[in-house]
C-alpha positions, 0 to 999 in steps of 0.5 A, spaced: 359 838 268 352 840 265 348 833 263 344 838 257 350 841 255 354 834 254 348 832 250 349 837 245 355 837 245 355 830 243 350 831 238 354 837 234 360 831 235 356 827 230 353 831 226 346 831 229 346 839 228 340 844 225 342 852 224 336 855 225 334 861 220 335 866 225 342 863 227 344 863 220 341 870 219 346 872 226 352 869 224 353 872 218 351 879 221 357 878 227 361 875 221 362 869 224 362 861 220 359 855 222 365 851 222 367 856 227 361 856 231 361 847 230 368 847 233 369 852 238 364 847 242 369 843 244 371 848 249 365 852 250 363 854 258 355 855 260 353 861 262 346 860 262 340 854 262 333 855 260 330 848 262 323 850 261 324 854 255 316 852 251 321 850 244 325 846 249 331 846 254 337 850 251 343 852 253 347 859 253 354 858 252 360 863 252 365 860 246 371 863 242 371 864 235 377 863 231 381 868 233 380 867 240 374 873 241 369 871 246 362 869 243 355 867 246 351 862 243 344 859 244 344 851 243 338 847 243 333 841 242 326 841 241 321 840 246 319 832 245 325 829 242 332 827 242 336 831 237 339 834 233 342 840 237 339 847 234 344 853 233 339 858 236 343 864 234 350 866 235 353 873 237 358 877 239 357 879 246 356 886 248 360 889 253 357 894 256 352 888 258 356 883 260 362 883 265 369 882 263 368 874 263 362 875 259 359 870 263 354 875 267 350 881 266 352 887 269 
């Protein structure tokens, strides 16, 4: 398993969490709730990595919401430290520009 991934996890585990302002600002226009975002980690797969994203590493996960729809979020940790995890932002996928799986661009 993804070594970036499992650290984020284990930080929204224990409550190390930041939403950015842009994440706030995305889940309330695709009428998600945080919570949902939160504890749909458990069961989150990795879509893509950004490694050498200049903010710091960060993760694009295919995740469920609470009715079992396919979302995408972006998770993170600054560049230079060890926590919190950052929800960058949170949507639901389009698509037409992702495969059935939503974990492919078309």
């Amino acid at each position: 398993m993804n070594e970036f991934f499992e650290k984020v996890r284990a930080l929204v585990s224990t409550g190390e969490v930041l939403i950015s302002e842009h994440g706030y600002d995305e889940l309330a226009e695709d009428s998600l709730s945080a919570r949902e975002v939160l504890d749909g980690i458990v069961n989150a797969a990795v879509v893509e990595e950004y490694p050498n994203y200049p903010k710091g590493s960060c993760v694009l996960l295919l995740q469920k919401d609470k009715s079992g729809a396919p979302i995408h979020v972006v998770w993170g940790i600054p560049k230079g430290h060890d926590k919190p995890a950052v929800l960058i932002t949170a949507y639901r996928p389009d698509p037409e520009r992702w495969d059935k799986s939503f974990t492919r661009r078309r």
